[in-house]
C-alpha positions in Angstrom: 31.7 152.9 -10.5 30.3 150.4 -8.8 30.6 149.7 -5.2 30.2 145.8 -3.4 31.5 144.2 -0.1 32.7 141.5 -2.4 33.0 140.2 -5.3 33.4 136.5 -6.6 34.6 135.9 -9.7 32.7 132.6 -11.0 29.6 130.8 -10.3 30.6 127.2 -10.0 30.5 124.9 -7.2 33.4 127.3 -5.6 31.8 130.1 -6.4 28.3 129.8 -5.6 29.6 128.3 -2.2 31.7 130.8 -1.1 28.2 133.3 -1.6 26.3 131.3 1.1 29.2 131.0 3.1 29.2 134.8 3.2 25.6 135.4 3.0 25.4 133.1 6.5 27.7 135.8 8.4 26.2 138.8 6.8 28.1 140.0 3.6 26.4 140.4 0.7 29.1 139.3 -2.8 28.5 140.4 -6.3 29.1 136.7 -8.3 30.0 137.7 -12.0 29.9 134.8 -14.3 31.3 135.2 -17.6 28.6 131.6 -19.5 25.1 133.0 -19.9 23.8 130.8 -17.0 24.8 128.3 -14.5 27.1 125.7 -16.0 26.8 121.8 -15.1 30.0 120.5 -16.8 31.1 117.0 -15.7 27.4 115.6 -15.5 27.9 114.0 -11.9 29.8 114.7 -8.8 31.2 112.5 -6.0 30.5 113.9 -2.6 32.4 112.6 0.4 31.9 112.6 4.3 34.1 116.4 4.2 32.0 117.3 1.3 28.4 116.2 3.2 30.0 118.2 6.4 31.0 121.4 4.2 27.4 121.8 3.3 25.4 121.1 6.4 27.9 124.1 7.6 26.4 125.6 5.1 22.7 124.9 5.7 21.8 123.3 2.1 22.8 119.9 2.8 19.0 118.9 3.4 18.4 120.2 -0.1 20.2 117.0 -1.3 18.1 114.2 -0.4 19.9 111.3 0.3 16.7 109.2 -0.7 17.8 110.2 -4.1 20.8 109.0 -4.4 22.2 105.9 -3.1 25.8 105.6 -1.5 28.3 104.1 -2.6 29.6 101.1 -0.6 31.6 98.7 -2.5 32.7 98.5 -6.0 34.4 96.0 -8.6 37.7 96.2 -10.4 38.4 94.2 -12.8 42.0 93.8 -14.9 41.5 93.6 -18.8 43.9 92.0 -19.7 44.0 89.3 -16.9 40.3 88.9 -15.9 41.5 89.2 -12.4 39.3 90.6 -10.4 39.4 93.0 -7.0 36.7 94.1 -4.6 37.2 97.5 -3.0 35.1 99.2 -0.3 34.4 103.2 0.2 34.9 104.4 4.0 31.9 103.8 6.3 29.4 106.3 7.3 31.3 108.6 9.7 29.5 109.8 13.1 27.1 111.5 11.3 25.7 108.7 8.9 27.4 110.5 5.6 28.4 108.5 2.9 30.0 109.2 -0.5 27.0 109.6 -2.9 27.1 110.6 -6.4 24.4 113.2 -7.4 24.0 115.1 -10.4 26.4 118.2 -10.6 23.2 120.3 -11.9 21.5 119.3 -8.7 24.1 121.0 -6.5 24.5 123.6 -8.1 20.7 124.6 -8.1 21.0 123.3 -4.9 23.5 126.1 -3.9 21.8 128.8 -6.5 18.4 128.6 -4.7 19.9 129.8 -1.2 21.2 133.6 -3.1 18.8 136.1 -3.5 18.0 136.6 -7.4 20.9 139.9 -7.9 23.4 137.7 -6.3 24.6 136.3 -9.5 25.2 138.4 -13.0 25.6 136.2 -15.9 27.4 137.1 -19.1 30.0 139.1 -17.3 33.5 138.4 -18.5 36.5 139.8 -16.3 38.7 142.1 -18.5 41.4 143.4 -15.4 41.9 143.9 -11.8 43.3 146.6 -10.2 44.7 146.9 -6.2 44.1 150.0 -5.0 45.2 151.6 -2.0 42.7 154.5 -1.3 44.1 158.0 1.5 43.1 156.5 4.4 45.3 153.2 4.0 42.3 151.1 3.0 42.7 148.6 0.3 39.9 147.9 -2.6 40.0 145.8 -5.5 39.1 147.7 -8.5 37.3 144.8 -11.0 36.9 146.3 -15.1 34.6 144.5 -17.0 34.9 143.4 -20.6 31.7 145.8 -20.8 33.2 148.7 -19.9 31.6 148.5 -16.0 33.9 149.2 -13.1 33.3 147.5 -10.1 35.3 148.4 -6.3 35.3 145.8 -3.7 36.3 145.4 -0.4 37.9 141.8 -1.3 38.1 139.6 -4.6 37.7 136.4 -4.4 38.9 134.2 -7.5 36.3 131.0 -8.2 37.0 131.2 -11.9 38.1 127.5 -12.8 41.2 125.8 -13.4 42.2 128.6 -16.0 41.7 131.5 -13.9 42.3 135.3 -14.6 42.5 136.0 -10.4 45.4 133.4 -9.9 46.9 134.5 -13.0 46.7 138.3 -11.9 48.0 136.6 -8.0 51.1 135.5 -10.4 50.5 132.0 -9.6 52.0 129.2 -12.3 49.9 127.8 -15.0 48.5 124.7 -14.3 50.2 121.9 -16.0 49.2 119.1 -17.8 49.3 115.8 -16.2 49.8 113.3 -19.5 46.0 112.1 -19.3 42.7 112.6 -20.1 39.2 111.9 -19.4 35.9 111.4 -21.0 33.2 111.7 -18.8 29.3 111.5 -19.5 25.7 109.9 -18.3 24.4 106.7 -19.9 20.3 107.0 -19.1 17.8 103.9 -19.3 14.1 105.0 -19.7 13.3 101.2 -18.2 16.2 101.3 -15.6 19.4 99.6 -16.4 18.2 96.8 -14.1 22.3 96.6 -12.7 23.1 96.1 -8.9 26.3 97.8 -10.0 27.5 100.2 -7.1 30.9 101.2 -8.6 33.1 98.9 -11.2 35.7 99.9 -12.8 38.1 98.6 -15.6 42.1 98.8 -16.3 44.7 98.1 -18.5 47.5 99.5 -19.3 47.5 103.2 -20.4 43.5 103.1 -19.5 41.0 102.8 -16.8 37.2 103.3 -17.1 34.0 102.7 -15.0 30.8 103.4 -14.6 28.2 104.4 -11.2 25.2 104.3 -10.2 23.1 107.4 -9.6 19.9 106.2 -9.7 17.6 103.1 -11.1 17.8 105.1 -14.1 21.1 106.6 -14.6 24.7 105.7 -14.6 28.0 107.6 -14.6 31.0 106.7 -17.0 34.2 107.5 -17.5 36.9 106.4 -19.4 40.9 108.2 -18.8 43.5 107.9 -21.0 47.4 108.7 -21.7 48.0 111.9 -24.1 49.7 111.5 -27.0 51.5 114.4 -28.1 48.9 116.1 -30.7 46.6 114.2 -30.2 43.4 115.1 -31.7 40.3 115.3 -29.2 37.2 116.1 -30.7 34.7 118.4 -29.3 31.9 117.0 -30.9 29.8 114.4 -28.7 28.7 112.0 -31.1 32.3 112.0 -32.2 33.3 111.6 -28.3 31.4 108.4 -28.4 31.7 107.0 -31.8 35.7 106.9 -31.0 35.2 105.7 -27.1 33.2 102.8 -28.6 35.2 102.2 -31.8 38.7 103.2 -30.8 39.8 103.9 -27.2 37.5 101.1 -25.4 36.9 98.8 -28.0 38.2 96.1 -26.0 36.4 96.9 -22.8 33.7 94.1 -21.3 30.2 94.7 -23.4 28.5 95.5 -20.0 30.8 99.0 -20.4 30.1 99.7 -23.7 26.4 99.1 -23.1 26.8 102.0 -20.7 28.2 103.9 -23.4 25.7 103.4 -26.2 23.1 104.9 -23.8 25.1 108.1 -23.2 22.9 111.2 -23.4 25.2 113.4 -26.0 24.4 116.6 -23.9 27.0 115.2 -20.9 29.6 114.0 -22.2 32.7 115.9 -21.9 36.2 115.3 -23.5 39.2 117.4 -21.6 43.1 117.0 -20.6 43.5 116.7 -16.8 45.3 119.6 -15.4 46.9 120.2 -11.7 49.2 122.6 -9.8 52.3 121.5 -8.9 51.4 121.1 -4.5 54.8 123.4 -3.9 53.3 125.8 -6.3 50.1 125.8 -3.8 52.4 126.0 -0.7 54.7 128.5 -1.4 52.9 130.5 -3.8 51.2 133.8 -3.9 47.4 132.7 -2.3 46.9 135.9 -1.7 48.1 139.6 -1.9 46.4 142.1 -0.1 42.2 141.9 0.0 42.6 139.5 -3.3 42.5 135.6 -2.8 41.7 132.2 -4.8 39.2 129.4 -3.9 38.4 125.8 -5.7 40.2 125.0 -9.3 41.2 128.4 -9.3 43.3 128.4 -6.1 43.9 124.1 -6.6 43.1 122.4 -9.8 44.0 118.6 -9.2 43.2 115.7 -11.2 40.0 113.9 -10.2 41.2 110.1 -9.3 40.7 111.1 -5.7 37.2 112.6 -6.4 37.8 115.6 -4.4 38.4 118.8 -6.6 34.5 119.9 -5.8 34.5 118.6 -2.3 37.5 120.9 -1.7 35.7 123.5 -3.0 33.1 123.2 -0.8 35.8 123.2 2.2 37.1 126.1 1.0 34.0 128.2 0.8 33.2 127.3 4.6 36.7 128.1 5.8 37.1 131.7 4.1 33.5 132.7 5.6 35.1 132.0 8.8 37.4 133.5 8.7 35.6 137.0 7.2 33.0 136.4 9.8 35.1 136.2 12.5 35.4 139.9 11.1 32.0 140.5 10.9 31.7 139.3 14.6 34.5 141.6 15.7 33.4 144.5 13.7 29.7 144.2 13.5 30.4 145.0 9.6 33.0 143.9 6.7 35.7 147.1 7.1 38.2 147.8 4.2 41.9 147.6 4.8 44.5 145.1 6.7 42.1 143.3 8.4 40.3 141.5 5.4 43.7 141.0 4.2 44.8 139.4 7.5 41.9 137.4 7.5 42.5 136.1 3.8 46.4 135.1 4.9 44.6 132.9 7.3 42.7 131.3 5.0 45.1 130.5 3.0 47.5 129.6 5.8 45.0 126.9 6.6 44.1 125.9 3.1 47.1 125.2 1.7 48.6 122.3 3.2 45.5 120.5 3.3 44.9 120.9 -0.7 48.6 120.6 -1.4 48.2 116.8 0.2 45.1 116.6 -1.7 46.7 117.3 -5.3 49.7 114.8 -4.3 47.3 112.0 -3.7 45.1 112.7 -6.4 48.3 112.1 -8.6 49.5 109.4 -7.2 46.2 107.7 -7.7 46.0 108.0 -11.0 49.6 107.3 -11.7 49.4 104.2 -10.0 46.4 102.8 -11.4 46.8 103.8 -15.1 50.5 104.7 -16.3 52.6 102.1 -14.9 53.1 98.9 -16.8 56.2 97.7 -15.0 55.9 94.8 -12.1 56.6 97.4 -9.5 53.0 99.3 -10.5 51.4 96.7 -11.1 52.2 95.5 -7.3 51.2 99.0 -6.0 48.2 99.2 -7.9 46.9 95.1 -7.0 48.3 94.5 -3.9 47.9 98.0 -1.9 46.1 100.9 -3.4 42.9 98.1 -4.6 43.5 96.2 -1.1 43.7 99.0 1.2 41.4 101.6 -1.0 39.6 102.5 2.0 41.8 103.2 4.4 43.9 105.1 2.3 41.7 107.6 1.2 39.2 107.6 4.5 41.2 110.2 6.7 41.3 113.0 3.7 37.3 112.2 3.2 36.2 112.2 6.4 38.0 115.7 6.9 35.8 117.9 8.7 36.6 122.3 7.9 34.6 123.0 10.6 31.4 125.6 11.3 30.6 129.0 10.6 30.4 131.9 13.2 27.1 132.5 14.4 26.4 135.9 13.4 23.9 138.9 15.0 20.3 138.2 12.7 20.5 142.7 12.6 24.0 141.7 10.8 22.5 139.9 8.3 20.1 141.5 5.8 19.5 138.0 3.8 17.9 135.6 6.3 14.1 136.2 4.9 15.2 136.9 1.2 13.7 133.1 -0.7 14.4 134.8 -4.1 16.0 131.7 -6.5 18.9 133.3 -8.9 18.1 130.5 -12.0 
């Protein structure tokens, strides 16, 4: 059997995270990913002020140049089926000049990949059970068996496995549920540049809301979110994803969207139901149980009309290495037992609430803009959420999780290891 300090089950955004975090205060974690390398699902991401914050706490902010990518400041919204149109703004740079950005998703999590020395991460490793065991002395280790027959005993488990995870479900959490929509999401690429001042617009009507962003001179994000029908069909294939966007769902949509589309580069584009956790599910749920604990979609899947599922992620990851390397600090190493599960209740304690609001207002945001077709939503959605877009979402993206402990260089065996894991 196999023998780690810890063991992290995924290597997303979450995952690969929560590595560094750990790897900053000394603890070295066993990442098993189940895909044969790293996956970059969802083409783009949206990082906000907390997002920014989460990884300058965990020193690869710089490895994102903001150069790159330029922020997002302002943005069109424009009404279908009036023409009525509605300017919103994104919150201004906080005290430390961060901005929301979008950047490619594979760029962060390269980003994160290249701070793990090359064993950190073993691919094509697919969870098959978890066991809690208690060993003589009293300590606790989490036995992890392996659809390949390997064994693997940790000193704490930590769940980054996705939206359908195998740790929350073993935690005896509830399914996430589905929220009546879904989302097509993809990159539209012009060789030439796409020669559009766009910044963000977006497009609604009723039952549907689409946009597109600006990446680069070069590249744009789309999307385009729906209400489910019950058995609906969604195909899988992308050139069926964007033969039916163009022809069916958006076919009515300004030419200036389904320009973006046409230039969609099949490999992105993406076709799923939005899922979320009920937020009392979160709150009074089992987070944890013993040295076993959730972190990212695993621990709070949300729908993404807030734009923060990966920036919570990120929040997550730098809060639960506190909190172990407030350990580490105490105990000059990572000790089996009570206290790594005293230090994961803590964690949690602090997490939930604030992804619990998170979830909520993703909802709302989405309900409000997309499935209401009465006067009431139409009022909500025109005269405050578009009006006051900035202000309502600024406080939950300028959120700030804070630093991690400063940990004895002796403590940490990492600090000259350069090895990248892709």
């Amino acid at each position: 059997m196999e023998e780690h300090d810890v063991v992290i089950v995924g290597a997303g955004i979450a995952g690969l995270a929560t590595a560094i975090a750990l790897k900053r205060v000394g603890v070295k974690a066993l990442v098993l990913e189940k895909s044969e390398g790293l996956r970059a699902t969802g083409a783009a991401i949206g990082l906000h002020q907390n997002a920014w914050l989460a990884l300058e706490a965990l020193g690869v902010a710089h490895k994102l140049p903001t150069t790159t990518y330029p922020p997002l400041r302002k943005g069109i919204v424009t009404n279908i089926d009036t023409g009525a149109t509605q300017q919103i703004t994104f919150p201004q740079p906080d005290k430390h000049g961060h901005e929301t950005r979008l950047i490619h998703r594979k760029a962060l999590l390269e980003a994160l990949a290249e701070e793990l020395p090359v064993d950190t991460v073993r691919f094509s490793s697919k969870l098959k059970s978890i066991v809690n065991l208690q060993a003589e002395e009293g300590s606790f280790y989490a036995i992890i068996h392996m659809e390949d027959g390997v064994s693997i005993k940790a000193k704490a488990l930590i769940g980054c496995d996705g939206v359908h995870s195998v740790v929350a479900r073993w935690l005896g959490l509830t399914a996430p549920v589905h929220s009546g929509r879904w989302a097509v999401r993809g990159l539209a690429i012009f060789p030439e540049g796409h020669g559009l001042d766009v910044g963000f617009q977006q497009f609604v009507t009723i039952g549907k809301r689409a946009g597109f962003a600006e990446l680069n001179d070069k590249e744009l994000y789309w999307f385009l979110a729906g209400k489910s029908s019950k058995g609906e069909d969604i195909p899988h294939d992308p050139e069926m994803i964007k033969k039916e966007v163009i022809s069916n769902f958006a076919k009515n949509f300004p030419t200036s969207y389904l320009r973006v589309v046409q230039h969609s580069d099949l490999s992105t584009l993406t076709w799923a139901p939005l899922l979320f956790r009920f937020p009392w599910d979160v709150i009074l749920g089992n987070l944890s149980k013993g040295n076993i604990t959730v972190a990212g979609d695993a621990m709070h899947p949300m729908t993404p009309d807030l734009g923060q599922g990966g920036c919570s992620a990120l929040e997550d990851a730098v809060v639960l290495g506190r909190h172990i390397g407030n350990l580490i600090v105490k105990n000059k190493k990572l000790v089996a037992g009570d206290q790594v599960a005293e230090a994961l209740e803590r964690y949690v304690k602090e997490r939930k609430w604030r992804v619990a609001k998170l979830i909520v207002g993703a909802y709302l945001a989405g309900w409000v803009q997309q499935d209401g077709s009465g006067w009431f939503t139409k009022f909500l959605r025109d005269s405050i959420f578009y009006r006051h877009f900035s202000s309502l979402i600024s406080n939950d993206k300028q959120y700030d999780c804070g630093k991690l402990p400063c940990v004895s260089s002796s403590n940490n065996e990492f600090d000259n290891d350069q090895r990248k894991i892709y």
